[in-house]
PyMOL commands that place a pseudoatom at each C-alpha (Angstrom):
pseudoatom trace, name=CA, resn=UNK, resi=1, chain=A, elem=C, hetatm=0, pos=[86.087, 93.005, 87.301]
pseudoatom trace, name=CA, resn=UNK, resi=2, chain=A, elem=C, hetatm=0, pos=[84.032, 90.952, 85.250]
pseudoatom trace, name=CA, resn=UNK, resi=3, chain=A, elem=C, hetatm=0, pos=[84.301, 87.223, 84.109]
pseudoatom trace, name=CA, resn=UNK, resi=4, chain=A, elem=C, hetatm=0, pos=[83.234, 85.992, 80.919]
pseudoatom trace, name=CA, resn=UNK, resi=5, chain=A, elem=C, hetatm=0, pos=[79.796, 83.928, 80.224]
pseudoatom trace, name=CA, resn=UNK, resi=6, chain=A, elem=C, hetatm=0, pos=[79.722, 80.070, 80.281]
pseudoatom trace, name=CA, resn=UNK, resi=7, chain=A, elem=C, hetatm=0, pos=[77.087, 77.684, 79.871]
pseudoatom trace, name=CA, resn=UNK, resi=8, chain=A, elem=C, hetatm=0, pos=[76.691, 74.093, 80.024]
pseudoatom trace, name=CA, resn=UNK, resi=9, chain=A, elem=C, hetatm=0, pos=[74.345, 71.645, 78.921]
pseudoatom trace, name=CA, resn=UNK, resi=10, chain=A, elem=C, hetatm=0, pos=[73.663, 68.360, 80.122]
pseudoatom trace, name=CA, resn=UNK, resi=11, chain=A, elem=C, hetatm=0, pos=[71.396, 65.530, 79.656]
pseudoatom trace, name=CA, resn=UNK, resi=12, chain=A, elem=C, hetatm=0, pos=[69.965, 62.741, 82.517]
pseudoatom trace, name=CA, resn=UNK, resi=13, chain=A, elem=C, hetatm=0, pos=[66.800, 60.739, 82.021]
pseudoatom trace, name=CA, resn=UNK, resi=14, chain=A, elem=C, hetatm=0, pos=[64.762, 60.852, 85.126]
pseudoatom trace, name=CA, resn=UNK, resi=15, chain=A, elem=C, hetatm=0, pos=[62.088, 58.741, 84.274]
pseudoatom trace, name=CA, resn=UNK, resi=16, chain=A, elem=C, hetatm=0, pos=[61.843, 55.242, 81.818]
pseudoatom trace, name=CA, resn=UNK, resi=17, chain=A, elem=C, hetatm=0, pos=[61.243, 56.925, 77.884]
pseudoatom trace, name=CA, resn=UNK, resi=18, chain=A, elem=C, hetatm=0, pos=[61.241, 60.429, 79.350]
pseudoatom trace, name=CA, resn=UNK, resi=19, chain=A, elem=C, hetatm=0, pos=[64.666, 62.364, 78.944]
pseudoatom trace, name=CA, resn=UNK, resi=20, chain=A, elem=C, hetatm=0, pos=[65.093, 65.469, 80.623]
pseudoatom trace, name=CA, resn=UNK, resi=21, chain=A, elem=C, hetatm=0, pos=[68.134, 67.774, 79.635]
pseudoatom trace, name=CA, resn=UNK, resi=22, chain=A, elem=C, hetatm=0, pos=[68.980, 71.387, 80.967]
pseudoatom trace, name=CA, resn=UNK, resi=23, chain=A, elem=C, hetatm=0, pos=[70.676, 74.195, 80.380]
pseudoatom trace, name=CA, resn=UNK, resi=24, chain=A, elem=C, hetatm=0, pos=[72.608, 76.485, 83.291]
pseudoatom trace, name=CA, resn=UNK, resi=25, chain=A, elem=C, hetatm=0, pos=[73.725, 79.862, 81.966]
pseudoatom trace, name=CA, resn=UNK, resi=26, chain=A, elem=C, hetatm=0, pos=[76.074, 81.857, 84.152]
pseudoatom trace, name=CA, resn=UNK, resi=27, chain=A, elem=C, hetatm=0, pos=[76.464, 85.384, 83.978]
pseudoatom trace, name=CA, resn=UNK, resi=28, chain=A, elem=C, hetatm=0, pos=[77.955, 88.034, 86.265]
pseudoatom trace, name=CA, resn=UNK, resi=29, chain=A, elem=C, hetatm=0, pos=[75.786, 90.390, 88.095]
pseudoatom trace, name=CA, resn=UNK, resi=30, chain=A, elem=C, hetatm=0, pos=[77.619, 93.558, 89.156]
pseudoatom trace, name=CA, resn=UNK, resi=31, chain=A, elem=C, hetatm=0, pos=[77.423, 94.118, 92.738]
pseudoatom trace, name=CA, resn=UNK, resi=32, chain=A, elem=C, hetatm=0, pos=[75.679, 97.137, 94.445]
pseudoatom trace, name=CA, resn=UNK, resi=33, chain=A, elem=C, hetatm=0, pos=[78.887, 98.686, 95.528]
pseudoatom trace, name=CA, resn=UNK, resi=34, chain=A, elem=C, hetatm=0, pos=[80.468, 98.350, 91.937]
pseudoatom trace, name=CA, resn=UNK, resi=35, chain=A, elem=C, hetatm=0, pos=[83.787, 96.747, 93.555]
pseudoatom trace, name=CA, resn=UNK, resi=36, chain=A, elem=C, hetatm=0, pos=[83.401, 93.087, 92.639]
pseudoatom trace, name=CA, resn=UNK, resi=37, chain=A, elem=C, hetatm=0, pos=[80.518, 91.073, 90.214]
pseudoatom trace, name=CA, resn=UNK, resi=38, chain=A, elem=C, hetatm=0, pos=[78.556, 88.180, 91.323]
pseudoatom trace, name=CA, resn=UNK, resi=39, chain=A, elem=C, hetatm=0, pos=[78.341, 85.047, 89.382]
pseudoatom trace, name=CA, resn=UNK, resi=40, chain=A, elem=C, hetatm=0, pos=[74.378, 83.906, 89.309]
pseudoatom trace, name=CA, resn=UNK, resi=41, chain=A, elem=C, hetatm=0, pos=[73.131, 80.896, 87.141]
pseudoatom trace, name=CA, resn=UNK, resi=42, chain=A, elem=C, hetatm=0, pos=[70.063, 80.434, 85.894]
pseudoatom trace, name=CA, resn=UNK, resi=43, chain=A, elem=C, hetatm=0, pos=[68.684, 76.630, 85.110]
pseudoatom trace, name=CA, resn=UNK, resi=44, chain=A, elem=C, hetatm=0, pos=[66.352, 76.113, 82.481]
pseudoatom trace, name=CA, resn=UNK, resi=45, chain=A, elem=C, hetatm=0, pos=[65.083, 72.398, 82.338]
pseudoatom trace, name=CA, resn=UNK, resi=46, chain=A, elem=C, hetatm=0, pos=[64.286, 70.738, 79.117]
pseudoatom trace, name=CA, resn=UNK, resi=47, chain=A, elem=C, hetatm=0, pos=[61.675, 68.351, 78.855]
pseudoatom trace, name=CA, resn=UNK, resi=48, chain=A, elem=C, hetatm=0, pos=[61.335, 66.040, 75.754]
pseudoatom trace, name=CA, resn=UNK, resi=49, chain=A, elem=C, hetatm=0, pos=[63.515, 68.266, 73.436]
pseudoatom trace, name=CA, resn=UNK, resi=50, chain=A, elem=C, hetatm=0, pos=[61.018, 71.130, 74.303]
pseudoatom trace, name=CA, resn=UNK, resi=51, chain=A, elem=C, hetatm=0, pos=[63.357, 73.457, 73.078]
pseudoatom trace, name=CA, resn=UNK, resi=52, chain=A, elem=C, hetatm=0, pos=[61.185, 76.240, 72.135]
pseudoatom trace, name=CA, resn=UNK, resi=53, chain=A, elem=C, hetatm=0, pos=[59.432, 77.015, 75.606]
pseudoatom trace, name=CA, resn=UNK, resi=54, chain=A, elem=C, hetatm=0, pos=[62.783, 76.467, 77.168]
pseudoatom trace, name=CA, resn=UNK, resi=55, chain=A, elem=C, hetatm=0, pos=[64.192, 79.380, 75.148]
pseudoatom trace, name=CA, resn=UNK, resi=56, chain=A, elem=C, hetatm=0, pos=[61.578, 81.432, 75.905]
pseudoatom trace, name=CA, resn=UNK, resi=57, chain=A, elem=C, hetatm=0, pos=[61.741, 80.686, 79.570]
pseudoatom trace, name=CA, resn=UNK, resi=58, chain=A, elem=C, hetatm=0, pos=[65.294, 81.276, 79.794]
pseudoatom trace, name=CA, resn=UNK, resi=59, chain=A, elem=C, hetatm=0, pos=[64.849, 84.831, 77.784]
pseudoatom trace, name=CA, resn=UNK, resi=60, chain=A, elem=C, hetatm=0, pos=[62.110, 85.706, 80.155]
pseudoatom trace, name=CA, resn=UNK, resi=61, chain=A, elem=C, hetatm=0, pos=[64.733, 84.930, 83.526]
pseudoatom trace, name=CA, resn=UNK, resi=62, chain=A, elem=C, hetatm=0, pos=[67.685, 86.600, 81.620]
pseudoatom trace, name=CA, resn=UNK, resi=63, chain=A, elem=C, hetatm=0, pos=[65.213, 90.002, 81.397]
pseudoatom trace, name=CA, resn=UNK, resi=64, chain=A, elem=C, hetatm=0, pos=[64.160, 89.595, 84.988]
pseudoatom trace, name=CA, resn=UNK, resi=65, chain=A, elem=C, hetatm=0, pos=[67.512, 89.579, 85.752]
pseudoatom trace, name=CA, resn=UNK, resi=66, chain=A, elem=C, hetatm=0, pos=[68.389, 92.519, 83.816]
pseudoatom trace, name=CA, resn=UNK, resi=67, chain=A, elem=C, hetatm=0, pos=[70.932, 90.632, 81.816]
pseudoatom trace, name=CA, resn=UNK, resi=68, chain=A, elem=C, hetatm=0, pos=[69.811, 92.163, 78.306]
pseudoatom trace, name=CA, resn=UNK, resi=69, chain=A, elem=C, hetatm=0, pos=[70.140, 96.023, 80.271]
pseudoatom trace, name=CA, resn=UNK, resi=70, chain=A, elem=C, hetatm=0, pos=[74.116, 95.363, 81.097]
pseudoatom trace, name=CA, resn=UNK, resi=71, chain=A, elem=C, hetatm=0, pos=[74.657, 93.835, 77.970]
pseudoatom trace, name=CA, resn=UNK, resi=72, chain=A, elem=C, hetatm=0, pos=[73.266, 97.233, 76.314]
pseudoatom trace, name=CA, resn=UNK, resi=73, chain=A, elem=C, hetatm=0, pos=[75.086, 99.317, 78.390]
pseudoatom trace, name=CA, resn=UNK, resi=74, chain=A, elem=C, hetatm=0, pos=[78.559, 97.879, 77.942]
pseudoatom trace, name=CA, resn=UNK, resi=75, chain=A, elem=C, hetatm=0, pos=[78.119, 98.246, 74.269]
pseudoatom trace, name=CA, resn=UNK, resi=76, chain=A, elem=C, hetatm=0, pos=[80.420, 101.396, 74.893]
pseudoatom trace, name=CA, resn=UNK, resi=77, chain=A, elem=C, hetatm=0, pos=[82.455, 104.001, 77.236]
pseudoatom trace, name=CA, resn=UNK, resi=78, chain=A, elem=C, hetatm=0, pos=[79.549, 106.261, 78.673]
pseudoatom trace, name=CA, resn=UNK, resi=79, chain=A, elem=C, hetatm=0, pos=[80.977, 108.961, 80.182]
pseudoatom trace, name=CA, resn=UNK, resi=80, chain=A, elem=C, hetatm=0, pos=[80.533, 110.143, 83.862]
pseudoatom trace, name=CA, resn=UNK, resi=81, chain=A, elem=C, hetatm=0, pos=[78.107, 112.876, 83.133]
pseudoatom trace, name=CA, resn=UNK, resi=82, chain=A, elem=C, hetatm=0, pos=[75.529, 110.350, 81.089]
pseudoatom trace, name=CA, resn=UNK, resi=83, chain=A, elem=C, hetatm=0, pos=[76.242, 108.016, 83.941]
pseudoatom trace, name=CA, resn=UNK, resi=84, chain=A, elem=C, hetatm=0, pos=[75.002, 110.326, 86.322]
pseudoatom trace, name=CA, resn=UNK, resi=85, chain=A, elem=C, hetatm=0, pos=[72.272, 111.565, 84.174]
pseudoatom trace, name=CA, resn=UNK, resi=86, chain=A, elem=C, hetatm=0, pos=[70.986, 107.980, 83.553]
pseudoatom trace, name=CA, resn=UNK, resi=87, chain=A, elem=C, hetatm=0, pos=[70.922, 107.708, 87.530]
pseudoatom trace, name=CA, resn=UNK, resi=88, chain=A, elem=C, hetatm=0, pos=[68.960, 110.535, 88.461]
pseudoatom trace, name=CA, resn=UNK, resi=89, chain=A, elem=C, hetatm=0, pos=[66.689, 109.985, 85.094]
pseudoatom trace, name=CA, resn=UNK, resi=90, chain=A, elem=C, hetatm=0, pos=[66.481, 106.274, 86.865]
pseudoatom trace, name=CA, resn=UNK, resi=91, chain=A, elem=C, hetatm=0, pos=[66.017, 107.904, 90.266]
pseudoatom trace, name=CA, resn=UNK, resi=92, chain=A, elem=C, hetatm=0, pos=[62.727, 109.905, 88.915]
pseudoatom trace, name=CA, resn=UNK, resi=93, chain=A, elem=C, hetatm=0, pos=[61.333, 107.014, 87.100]
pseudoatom trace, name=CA, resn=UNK, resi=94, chain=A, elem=C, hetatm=0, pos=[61.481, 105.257, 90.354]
pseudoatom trace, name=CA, resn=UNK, resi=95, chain=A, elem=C, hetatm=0, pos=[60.522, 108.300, 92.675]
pseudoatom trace, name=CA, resn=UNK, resi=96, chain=A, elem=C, hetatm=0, pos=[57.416, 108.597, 90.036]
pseudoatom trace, name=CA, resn=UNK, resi=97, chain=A, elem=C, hetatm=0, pos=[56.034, 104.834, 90.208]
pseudoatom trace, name=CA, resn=UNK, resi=98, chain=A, elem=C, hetatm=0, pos=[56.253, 104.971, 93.990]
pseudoatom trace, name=CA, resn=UNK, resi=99, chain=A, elem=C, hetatm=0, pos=[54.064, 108.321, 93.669]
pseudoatom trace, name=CA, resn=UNK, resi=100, chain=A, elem=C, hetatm=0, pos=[51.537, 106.360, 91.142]
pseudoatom trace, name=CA, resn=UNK, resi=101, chain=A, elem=C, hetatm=0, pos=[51.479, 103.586, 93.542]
pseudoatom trace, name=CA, resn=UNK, resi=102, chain=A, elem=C, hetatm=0, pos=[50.740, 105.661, 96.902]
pseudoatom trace, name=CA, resn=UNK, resi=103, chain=A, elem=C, hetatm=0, pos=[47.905, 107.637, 94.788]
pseudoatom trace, name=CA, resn=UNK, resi=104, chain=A, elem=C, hetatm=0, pos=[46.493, 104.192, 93.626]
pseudoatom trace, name=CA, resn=UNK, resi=105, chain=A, elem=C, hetatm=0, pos=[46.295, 102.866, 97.241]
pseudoatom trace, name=CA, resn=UNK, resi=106, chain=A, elem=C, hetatm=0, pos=[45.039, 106.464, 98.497]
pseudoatom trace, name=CA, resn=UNK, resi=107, chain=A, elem=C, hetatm=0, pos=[42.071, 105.861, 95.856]
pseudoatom trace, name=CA, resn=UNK, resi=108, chain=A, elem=C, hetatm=0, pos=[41.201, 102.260, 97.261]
for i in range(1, 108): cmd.bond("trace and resi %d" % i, "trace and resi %d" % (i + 1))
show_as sticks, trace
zoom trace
C-alpha cells in the first residue's frame, strides 16, 4: 500500500540578512519485495529566494530517485503480461550495459 505525497516548507534564518528556507518532499518508494512502500524525503535548501536552482535541484533528486518512472507507470492497470515483458525488456537493457561495460574495461 501506498501513502499519499506531502511536502512542507519552512523558513529559519541562519545567518544576520541571510534567510535560508527549504523544502522536504516525501514520497513513497516501493520496496523490493512489493509488500510494503518506503517513505524517503528529499531536502532541497533555499538560499536567498533562489527558487529557480532549487527547483531544478529538486527535479534532478526526484529523477535519481526514479520518482517521475512510478509516477508514469501508475498512470494505469498494466496487465501481468506487459509487466513481465517490461521486466525481462528491463532485464536485457541491464544484462546489455554490463556487457558494454566488461568490453570497455577488456579494451583498457
Amino acid at each position: 500500500m501506498y501513502t499519499a505525497v506531502a511536502s512542507a516548507a519552512f523558513s529559519r534564518v541562519d545567518a544576520p540578512g541571510v534567510e535560508t528556507s527549504g523544502v522536504t518532499a516525501l514520497h513513497c518508494v516501493p520496496s523490493r519485495s512489493g509488500k510494503a512502500a518506503a517513505i524517503t524525503s528529499t531536502r532541497v535548501v533555499v538560499v536567498d529566494n533562489q527558487i529557480e536552482p532549487a527547483l531544478k535541484a529538486l527535479k534532478k533528486q526526484m529523477l535519481k530517485d526514479g520518482l517521475f518512472q512510478e509516477m508514469k507507470r501508475r498512470v494505469a492497470y498494466d496487465k501481468p503480461s506487459v509487466k513481465r515483458k517490461r521486466k525481462q525488456a528491463a532485464a536485457r537493457k541491464k544484462r546489455r550495459k554490463a556487457m558494454r561495460r566488461m568490453e570497455q574495461h577488456d579494451r583498457d
